[in-house]
C-alpha positions in Angstrom: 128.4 100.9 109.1 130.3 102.3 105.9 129.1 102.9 102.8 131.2 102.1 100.1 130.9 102.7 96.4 129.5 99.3 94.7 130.1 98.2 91.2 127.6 95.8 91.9 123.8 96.6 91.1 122.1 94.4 94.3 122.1 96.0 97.1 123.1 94.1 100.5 120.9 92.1 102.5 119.2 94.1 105.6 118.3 90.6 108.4 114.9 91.6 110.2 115.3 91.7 114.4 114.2 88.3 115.7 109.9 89.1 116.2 108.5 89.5 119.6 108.5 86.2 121.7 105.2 84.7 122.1 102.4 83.2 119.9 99.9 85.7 118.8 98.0 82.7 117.5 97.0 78.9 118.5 97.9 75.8 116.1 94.4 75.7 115.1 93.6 79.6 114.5 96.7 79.5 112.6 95.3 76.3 110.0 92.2 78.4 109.9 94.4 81.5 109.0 96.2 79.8 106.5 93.5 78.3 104.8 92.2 82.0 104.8 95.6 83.1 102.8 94.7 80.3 100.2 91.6 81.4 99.4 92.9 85.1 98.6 96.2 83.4 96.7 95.0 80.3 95.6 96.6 77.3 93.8 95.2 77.4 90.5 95.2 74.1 88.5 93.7 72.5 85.8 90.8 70.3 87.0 91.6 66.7 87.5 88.4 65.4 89.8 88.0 67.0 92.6 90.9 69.3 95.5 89.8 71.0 98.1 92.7 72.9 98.3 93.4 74.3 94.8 91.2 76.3 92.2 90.5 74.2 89.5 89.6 75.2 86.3 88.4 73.5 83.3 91.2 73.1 80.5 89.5 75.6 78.3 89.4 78.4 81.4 93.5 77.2 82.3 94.8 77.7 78.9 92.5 81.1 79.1 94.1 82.2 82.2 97.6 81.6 81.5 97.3 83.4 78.3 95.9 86.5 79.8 98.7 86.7 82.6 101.2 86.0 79.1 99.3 89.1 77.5 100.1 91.0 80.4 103.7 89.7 81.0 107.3 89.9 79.5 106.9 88.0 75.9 110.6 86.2 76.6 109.0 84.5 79.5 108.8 80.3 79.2 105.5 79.2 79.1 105.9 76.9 82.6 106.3 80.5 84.4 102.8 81.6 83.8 101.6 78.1 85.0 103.8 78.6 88.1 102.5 82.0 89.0 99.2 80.4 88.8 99.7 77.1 90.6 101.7 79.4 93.4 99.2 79.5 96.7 100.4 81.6 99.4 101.4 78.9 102.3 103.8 77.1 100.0 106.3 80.8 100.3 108.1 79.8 103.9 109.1 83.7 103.8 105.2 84.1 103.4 104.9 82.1 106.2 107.4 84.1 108.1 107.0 87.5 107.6 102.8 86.6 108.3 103.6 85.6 111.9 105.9 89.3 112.4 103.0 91.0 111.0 100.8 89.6 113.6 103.1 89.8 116.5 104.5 92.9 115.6 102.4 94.8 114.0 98.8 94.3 114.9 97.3 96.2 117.5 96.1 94.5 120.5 92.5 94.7 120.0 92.7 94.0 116.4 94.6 90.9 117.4 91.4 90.0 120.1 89.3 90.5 117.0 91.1 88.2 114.8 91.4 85.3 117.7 87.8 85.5 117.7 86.9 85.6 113.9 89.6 82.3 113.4 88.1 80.3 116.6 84.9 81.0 115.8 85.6 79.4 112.3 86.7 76.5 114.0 83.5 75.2 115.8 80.2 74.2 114.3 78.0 76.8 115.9 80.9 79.4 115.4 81.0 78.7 111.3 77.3 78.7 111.1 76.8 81.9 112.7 79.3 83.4 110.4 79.2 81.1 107.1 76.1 79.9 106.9 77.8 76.0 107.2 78.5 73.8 109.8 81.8 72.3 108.6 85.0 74.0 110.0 86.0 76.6 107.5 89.5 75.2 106.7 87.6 71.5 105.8 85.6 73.5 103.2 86.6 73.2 99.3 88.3 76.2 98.0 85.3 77.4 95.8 83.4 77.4 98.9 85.7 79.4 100.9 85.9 82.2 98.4 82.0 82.1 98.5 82.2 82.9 101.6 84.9 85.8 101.8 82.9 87.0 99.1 79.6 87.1 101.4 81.3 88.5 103.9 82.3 91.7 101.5 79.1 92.6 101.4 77.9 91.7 104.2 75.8 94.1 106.0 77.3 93.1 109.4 80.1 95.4 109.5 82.8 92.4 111.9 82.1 90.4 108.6 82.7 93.2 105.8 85.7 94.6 107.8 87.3 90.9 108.1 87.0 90.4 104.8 88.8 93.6 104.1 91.6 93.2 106.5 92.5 89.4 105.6 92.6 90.8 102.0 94.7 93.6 102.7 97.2 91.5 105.0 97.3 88.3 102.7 97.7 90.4 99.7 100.3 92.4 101.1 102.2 90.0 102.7 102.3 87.7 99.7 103.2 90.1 97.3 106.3 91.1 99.5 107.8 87.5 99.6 106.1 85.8 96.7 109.6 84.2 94.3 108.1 84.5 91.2 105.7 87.4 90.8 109.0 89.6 90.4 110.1 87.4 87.4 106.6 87.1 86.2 106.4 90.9 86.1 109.9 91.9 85.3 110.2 93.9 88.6 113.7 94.0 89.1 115.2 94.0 92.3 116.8 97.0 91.6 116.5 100.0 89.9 117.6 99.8 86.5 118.2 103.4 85.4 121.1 104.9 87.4 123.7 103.6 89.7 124.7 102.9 93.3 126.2 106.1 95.2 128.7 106.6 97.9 127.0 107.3 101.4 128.4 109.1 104.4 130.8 107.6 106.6 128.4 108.4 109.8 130.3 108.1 113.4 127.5 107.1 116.0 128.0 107.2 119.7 128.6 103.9 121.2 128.1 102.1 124.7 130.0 99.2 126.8 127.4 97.0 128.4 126.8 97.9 132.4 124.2 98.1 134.4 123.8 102.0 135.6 123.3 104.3 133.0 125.3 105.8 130.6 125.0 109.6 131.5 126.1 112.2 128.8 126.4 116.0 128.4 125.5 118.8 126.2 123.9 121.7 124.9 120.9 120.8 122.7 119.5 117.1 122.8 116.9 116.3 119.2 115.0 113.7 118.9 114.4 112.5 115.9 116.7 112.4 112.8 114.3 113.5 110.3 113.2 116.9 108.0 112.8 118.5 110.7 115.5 117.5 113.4 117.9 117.0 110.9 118.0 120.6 109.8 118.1 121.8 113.9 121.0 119.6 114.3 123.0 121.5 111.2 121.8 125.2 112.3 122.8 124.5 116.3 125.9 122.5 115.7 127.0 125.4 112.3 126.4 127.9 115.5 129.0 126.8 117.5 127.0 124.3 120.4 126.9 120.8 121.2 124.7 118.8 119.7 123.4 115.4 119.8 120.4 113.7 117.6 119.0 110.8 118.9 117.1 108.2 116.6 115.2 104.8 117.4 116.3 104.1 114.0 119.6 102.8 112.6 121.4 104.0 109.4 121.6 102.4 106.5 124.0 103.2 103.8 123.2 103.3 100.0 124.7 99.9 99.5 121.6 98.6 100.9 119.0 100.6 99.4 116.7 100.5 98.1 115.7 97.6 100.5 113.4 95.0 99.1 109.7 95.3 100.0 110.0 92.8 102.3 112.5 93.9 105.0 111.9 97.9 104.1 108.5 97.6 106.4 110.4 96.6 109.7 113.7 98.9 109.2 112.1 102.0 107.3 108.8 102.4 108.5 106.6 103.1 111.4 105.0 99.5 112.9 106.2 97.8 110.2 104.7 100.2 107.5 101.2 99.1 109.1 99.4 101.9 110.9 95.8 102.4 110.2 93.5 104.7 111.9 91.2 103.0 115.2 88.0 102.3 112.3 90.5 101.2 109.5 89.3 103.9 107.2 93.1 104.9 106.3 96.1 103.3 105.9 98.6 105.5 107.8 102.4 105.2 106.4 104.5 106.8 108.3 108.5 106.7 107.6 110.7 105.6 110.6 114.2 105.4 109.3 118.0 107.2 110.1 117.0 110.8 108.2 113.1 110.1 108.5 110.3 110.4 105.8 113.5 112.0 104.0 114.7 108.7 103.8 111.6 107.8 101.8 109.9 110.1 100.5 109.1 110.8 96.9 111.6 114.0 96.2 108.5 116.2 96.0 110.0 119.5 96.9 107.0 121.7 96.9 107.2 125.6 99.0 104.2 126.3 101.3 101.0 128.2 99.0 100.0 131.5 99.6 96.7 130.9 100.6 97.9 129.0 103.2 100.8 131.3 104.5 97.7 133.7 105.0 95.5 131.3 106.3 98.3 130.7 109.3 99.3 134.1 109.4 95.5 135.1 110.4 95.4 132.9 113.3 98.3 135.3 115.2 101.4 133.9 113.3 102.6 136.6 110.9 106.2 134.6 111.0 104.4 132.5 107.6 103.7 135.7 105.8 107.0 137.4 106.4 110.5 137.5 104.4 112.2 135.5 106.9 110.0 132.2 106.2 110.2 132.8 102.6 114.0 132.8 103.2 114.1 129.9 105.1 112.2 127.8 102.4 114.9 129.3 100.1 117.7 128.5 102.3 116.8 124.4 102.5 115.5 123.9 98.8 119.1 125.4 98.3 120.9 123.1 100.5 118.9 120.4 98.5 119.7 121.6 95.0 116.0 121.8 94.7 114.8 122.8 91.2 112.8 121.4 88.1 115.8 121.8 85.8 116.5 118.1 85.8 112.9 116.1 85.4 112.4 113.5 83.1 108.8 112.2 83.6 108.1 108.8 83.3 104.7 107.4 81.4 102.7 107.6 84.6 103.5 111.7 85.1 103.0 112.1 81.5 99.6 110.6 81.8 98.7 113.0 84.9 100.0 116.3 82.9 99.1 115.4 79.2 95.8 113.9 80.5 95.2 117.8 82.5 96.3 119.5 79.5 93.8 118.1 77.0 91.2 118.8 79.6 92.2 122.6 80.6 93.4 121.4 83.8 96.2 123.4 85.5 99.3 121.3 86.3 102.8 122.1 87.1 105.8 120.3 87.5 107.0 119.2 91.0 110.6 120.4 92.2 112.8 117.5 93.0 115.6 117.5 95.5 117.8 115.6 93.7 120.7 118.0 94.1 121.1 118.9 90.3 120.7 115.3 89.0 118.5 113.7 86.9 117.1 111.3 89.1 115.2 107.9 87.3 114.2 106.2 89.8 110.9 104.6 91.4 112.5 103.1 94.0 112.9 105.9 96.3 109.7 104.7 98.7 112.6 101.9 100.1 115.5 104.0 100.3 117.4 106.0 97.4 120.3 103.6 96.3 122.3 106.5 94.5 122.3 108.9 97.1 120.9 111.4 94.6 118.1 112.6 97.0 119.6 114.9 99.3 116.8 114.1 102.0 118.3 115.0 105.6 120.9 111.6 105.3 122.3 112.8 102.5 122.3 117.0 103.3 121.6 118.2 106.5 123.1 115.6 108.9 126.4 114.9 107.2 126.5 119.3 107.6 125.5 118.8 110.9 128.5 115.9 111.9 130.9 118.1 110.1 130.2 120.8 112.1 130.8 119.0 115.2 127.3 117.2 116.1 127.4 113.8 117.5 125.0 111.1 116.6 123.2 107.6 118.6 121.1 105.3 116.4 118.9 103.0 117.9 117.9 104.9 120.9 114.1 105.3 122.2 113.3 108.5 123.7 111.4 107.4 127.1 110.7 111.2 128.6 112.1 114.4 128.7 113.5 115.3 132.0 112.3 118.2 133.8 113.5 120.5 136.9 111.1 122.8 138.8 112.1 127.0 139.2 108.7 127.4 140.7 106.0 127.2 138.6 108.1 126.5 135.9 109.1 122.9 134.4 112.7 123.6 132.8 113.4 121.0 130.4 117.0 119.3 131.3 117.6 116.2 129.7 115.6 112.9 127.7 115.6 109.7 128.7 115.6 106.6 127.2 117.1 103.3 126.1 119.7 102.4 123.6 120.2 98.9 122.2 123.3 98.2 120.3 123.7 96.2 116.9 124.9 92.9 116.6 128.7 91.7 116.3 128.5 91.5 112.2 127.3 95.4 112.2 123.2 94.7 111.5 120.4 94.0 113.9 119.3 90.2 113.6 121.8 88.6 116.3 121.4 87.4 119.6 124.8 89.6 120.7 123.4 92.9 121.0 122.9 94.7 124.2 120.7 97.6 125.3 121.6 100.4 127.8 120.0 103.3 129.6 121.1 106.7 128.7 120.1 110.0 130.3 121.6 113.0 128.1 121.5 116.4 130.1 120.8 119.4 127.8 120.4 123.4 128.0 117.3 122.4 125.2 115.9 120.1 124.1 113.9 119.8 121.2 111.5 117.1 120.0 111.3 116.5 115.9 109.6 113.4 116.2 107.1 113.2 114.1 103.2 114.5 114.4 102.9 110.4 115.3 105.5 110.4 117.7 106.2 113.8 119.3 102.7 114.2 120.9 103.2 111.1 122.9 106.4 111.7 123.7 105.4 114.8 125.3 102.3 112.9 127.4 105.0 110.7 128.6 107.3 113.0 130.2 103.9 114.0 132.3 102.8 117.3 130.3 98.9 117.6 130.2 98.0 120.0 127.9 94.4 118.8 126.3 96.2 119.9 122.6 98.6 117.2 122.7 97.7 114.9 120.1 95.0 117.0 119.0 94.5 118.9 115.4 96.2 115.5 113.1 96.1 116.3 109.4 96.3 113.7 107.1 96.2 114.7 103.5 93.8 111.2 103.1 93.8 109.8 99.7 92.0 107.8 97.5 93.2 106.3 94.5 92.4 105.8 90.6 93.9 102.9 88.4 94.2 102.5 84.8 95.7 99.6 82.7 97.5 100.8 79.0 97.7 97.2 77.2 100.5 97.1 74.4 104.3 96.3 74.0 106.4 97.5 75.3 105.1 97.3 79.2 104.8 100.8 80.9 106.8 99.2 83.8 105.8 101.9 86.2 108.3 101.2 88.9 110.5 103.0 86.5 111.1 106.8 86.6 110.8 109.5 89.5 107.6 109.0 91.4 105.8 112.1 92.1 107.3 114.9 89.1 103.9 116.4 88.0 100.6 117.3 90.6 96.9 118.8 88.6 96.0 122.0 91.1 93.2 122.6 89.5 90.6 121.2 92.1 92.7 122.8 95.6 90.0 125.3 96.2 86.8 123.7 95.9 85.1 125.4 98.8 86.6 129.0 98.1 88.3 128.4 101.9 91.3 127.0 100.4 90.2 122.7 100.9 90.2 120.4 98.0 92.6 118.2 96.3 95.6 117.9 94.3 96.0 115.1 91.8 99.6 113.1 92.1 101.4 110.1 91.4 101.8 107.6 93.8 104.2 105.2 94.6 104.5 101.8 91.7 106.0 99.7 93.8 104.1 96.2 93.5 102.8 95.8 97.1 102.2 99.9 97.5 99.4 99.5 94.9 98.0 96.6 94.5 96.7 95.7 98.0 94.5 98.3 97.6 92.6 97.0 94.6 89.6 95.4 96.6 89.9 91.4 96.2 87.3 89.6 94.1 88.3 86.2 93.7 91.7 84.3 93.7 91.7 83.7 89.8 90.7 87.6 89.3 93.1 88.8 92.2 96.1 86.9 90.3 95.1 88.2 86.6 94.8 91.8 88.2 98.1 91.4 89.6 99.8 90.1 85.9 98.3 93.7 84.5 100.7 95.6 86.9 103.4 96.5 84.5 101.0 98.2 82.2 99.0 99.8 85.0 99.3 103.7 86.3 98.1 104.8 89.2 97.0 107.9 90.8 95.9 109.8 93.8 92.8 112.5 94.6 94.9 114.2 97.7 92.8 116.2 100.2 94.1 118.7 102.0 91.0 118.3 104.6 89.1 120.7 106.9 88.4 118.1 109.8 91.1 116.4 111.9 91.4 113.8 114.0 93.6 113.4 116.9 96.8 110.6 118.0 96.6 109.2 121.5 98.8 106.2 122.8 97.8 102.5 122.9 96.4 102.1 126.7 98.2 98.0 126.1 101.4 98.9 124.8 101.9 102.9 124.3 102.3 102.9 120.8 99.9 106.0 118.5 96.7 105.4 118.4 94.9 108.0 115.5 91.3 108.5 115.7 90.7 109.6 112.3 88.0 108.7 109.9 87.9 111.2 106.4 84.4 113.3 107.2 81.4 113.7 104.6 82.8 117.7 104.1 86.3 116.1 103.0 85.2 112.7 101.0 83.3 115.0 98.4 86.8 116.5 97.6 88.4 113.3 97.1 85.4 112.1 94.9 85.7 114.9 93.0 89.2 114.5 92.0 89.0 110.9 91.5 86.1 111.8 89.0 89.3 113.6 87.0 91.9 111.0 87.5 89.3 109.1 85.8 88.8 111.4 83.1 92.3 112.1 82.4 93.1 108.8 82.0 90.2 108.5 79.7 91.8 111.1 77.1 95.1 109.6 77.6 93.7 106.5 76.0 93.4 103.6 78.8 91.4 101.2 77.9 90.5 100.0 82.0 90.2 102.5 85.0 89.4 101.6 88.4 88.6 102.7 91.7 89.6 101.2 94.9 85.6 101.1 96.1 84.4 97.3 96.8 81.8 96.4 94.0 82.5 99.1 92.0 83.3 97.7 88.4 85.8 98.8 86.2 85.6 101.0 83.4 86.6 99.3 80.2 86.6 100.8 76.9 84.8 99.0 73.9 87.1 98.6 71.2 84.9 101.1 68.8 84.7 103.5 71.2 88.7 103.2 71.0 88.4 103.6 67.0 85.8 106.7 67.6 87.8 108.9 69.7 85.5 112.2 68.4 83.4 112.3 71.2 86.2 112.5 74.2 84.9 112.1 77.6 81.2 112.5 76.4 81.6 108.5 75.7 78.2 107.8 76.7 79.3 104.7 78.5 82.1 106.0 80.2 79.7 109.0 81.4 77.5 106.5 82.8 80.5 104.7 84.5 81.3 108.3 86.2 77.3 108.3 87.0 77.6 105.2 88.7 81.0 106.1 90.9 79.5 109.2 92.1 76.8 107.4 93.2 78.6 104.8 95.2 80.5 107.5 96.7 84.0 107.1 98.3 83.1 106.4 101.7 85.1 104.1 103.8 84.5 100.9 104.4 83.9 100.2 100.8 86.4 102.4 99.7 90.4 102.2 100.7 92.0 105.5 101.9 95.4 106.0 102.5 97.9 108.8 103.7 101.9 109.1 103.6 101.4 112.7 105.5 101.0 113.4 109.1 100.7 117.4 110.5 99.5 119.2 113.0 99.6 116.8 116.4 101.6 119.8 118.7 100.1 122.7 116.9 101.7 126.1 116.7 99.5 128.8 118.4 99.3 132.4 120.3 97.8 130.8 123.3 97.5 127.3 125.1 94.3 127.0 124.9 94.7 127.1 120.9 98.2 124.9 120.3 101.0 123.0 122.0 103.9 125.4 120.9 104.3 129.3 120.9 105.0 131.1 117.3 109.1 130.5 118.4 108.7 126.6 118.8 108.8 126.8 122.7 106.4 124.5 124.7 103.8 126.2 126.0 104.0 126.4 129.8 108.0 125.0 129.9 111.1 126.7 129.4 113.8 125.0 127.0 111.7 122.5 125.3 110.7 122.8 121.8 108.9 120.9 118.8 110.4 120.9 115.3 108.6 118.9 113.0 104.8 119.0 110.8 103.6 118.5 114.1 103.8 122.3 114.7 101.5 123.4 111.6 98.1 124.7 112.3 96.8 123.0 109.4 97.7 121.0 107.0 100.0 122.3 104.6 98.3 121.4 101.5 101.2 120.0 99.8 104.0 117.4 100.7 105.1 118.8 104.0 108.9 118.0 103.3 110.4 121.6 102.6 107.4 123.3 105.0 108.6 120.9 107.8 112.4 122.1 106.6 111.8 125.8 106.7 109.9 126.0 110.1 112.6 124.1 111.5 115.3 126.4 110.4 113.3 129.5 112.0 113.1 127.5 115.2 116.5 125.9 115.3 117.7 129.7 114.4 116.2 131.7 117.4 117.2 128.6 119.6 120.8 129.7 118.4 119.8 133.1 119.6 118.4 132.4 122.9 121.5 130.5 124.0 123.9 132.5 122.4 122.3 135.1 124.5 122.5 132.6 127.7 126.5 132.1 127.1 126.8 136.4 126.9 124.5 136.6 130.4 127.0 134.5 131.7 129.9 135.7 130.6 129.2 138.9 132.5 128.2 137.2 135.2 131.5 136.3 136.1 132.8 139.7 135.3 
């Protein structure tokens, strides 16, 4: 793949893989399924005697609707657009259709596809729909009105099957719809593509390639990593700078600027982990987790943040003085240089106004957030799918490109089975990894029939794991090692969200602008132990936000949805006492996290989505929202708009606060979600404590090492990018060492 400089703004197409052979569903399940997505994304029409399958509104409540989603909209838009938006139901999109079926097949764990058979056949029979509706006819034969009656019931239900069905056909329809829906990019003015900035030149990457054959493809060298991203990225550049052989191994395949960012659509499948679906086993937390050439590099938000002190100390008290010496604050140096990190360059955008000019008025202590955009002025919200410009200098753009230049070779698309072992003893000597490469097509992407996979076992003095505190912990149960911390100690930095919506002309359009450039640390100690929350950004990419908005109604879902581009949004970040663990799928192998955000750690997040609220208060909005089912929005009265004296001591907006504290944040009811995953292979002094040793080193093997978040001993309390960076480099560094030192035994063993 090249990447050449474009004059043109759209980037190129990215064709999703063909999905996994097999039904996941029958022909009937599948008409009840359907009939499910048109009840969340309804045809809404004027009524004209009675439908079954559209909403119908009287004239009077039409003409109402289509004005609100003009009030909310571009003004230039024709009038017949509105209409369409509203008549649009979500089996009409074929891509709807489509991308549905992959999400099923692909995506969906095994037992949550069990539980989903059974929900839609049950809906099917008599007994079945009475049991779970109340009715006896079929659900798909009902009229609209009653189906949404029922998904409503269902909400708030107190049989938890029924409430969490309700929640996870919302979440998937929603989702899925916004992703391929033609005309709610027009109706919002969401451009395809950024429209600040332009398209950069990529690297010309060289990747290893293999003929088709039957026995494996065998290779040799001196340090094998797996895993392309923060953390094996800047190994690769340390190792192959120092002189040794080095391949990186990715399951991933590169994709040049010209096609980023990708559209919301294909990003899922070619940038993210299971199709940007993980959840935790009781669906408390929607995991994202990035799974791209350059890893969450690739798409995170260019927060560029060094590791706190209190949380140096806190590591450095369990044994590991390395986080309180002047070696790791010269290795955080040494890759925030390499990125051009700095906060010379920020221009915030109306949503990290709102965060800091919000905090200000209230006494809260904010900051700006570094960015590593490498000395440029970086504009753009698109970063979540891929940066277009190549501004970011995530590992793609920095640390890999070093790395080839120094002499490291490269294989995309390649599945780390095991790492192979040899016995000295006692002692398991890592040798080697595993695992199976599969090729591209013929036109250079991955959607054809021509491609062909391989074995490939690559023999290495070390080899060192940096994939991912998802990935690396399983990869490490596979190749047979047993120690009972694998997996253990996962940090998630759960979130919960806050909404606002700032009417007026012009729209906010807050897909515009750098994503995360301002973060409120006033609430990051709230139990003097170094736990709480920071408030951020997050992402305003139309299916990143809205999905989590609980749905209501088809007719309120759609209206919510035409608010977007005058909508901010925020999130209460925890950095959390109690973790969970990742374990693989006993079906198909694939991480499993057992994770649900404890009592200790929800009071944190409440408490910082009790200030997003307030900020966004003083800043003027006149809706806010939570992301808890049945919790109404705040909306401000137009006098208390005109009487601004009192502040947040609005009587009504104190009871609204009154009334969220009470409901809480807990999960079911409310959505949680989290972008960062720590801790999985834990650094430690002993075994018993951790997965690594304090130099990186598997405990209990020789030459096998982790280098990634997995390796913190707690979470890091702020985006893990540049923590993830630095630890690396002090690994990748005394891995130089260690061998440099093997070459020199040798050496005079021949003399």
């Amino acid at each position: 793949m090249t990447s050449t400089q474009l004059s043109i703004i759209t980037p190129l197409d990215t064709p999703l893989p063909p999905p996994l052979a097999g039904e996941v569903l029958t022909e009937a399940q599948w008409v009840t399924f359907l009939a499910i997505a048109d009840t969340i994304v309804p045809s809404i029409e004027v009524s004209s005697g009675a439908n079954d399958h559209k909403l119908c509104l009287q004239a009077s409540e039409f003409t109402n609707a289509i004005d609100m989603v003009k009030s909310g909209v571009r003004s230039e838009l024709k009038d017949s657009v509105p209409q369409a938006y509203l008549q649009e139901n979500a089996s009409s999109i074929p891509q709807f259709r489509d991308l549905l079926r992959r999400t099923l097949s692909d995506n969906l764990r095994e037992d949550a596809k069990k539980g989903i058979r059974v929900i839609l056949s049950a809906l099917n029979t008599r007994a079945g729909c009475l049991l779970t509706t109340g009715h006896t006819t079929p659900f798909h034969l009902q009229p609209i009105n009653i189906r949404q009656q029922i998904l409503q019931n269902w909400a708030n239900s107190y049989l938890s099957p029924l409430r969490q069905s309700a929640k996870s056909f919302a979440a998937i329809v929603a989702s899925v719809w916004i992703r391929t829906s033609p005309i709610l990019g027009p109706v919002l003015g969401f451009p395809r593509a950024p429209v600040h900035g332009k398209p950069g030149k990529g690297f010309e990457y060289s990747f290893i390639q293999f003929p088709p054959a039957a026995e494996p493809e065998v290779l040799e060298t001196d340090v094998v990593i797996v895993g392309s991203g923060c953390g094996g990225g800047v190994c690769a550049k340390n190792l192959a700078e120092a002189g040794f052989r080095v391949i990186v191994v990715d399951k991933a395949y590169h994709w040049g600027p010209e096609h980023l960012p990708m559209t919301e659509r294909d990003s899922g499948t070619h940038l993210f982990s299971n199709g940007g679906l993980e959840s935790v086993d009781d669906n408390s937390i929607a995991v994202i987790a990035g799974q791209a050439w350059g890893g969450g590099g690739t798409v995170n938000w260019s927060a560029s943040l060094q590791t706190q002190s209190y949380v140096r100390r806190e590591w450095a008290a369990k044994g590991l003085p390395f986080f309180t010496s002047g070696e790791f604050q010269d290795s955080l140096d040494r890759v925030c240089h390499r990125m051009g990190v700095s906060t010379e360059y920020v221009d915030h955008n109306f949503n990290n106004k709102t965060l800091s000019e919000g905090a200000r008025k209230l006494g809260y202590s904010h900051k700006t957030v570094p960015q590593n955009t490498g000395g440029n002025k970086h504009y753009c919200g698109y970063c979540t799918l891929g940066c277009g410009s190549a501004e970011k200098q995530g590992p793609v753009v920095s640390f890999l490109p070093d790395a080839e230049n120094a002499g490291a070779q490269f294989i995309e698309g390649f599945e780390a089975n095991k790492v192979l072992f040899k016995k000295a003893g006692a002692t398991s000597i890592a040798t080697g990894v595993k695992g199976r490469w599969t090729s591209r097509d013929s036109s250079g992407g991955v959607s054809g029939s021509d491609r062909h996979v391989r074995e490939v076992i690559i023999n290495a003095r070390r080899v060192i794991v940096s994939a991912g505190s998802l990935q690396s912990p399983l990869l490490l149960r596979r190749s047979g090692l047993t120690n009972p911390q694998i997996g253990r100690n996962l940090y998630l930095h759960p979130v919960t969200l806050v909404g606002a919506i700032y009417p007026g002309n012009p729209p906010i359009n807050p897909w515009e602008g750098g994503i995360l450039t301002t973060l409120v640390d006033e609430f990051q100690n709230l139990d003097s132990h170094g736990h709480g929350v920071k408030l951020e950004c997050t992402t305003m990419l139309p299916s990143w936000f809205m999905p989590f908005k609980p749905w209501r109604g088809g007719l309120e879902f759609k209206l919510f949805c035409s608010k977007f581009p005058h909508m901010t949004g925020h999130i209460s970040l925890v950095r959390e006492r109690d973790p969970g663990r990742v374990y693989p799928d006993p079906v198909d192998g694939k991480p499993r996290i057992s994770y649900t955000p404890s009592t200790y750690d929800r009071k944190h997040g409440l408490e910082g989505a009790l200030a997003l609220a307030r900020i966004n208060y003083i800043q003027g909005a006149k809706e806010i929202f939570t992301v808890t089912a049945g919790m109404p929005p705040f909306i401000r009265s137009d006098e208390a708009a005109k009487n601004t004296g009192d502040g947040i001591n609005d009587p009504s907006f104190q009871s609204w606060l009154a009334e969220v504290s009470k409901r809480g944040v807990d999960p079911p009811a409310t959505g949680w979600g989290s972008a960062h995953q720590m801790g999985t292979c834990r650094m430690a002094t002993t075994q018993k404590a951790g997965v690594v040793d304090p130099t990186g080193k598997v405990w209990g093997t020789e030459g096998l090492y982790v280098a990634d978040a997995s390796v913190f001993p707690s979470a890091s309390g702020v985006n893990p990018m540049v923590t993830n960076m630095a630890i690396s480099d002090w690994i990748s560094k005394g891995i130089a060492k260690t061998l440099s030192h093997h070459n020199n035994d040798e050496v005079r063993a021949k003399l």
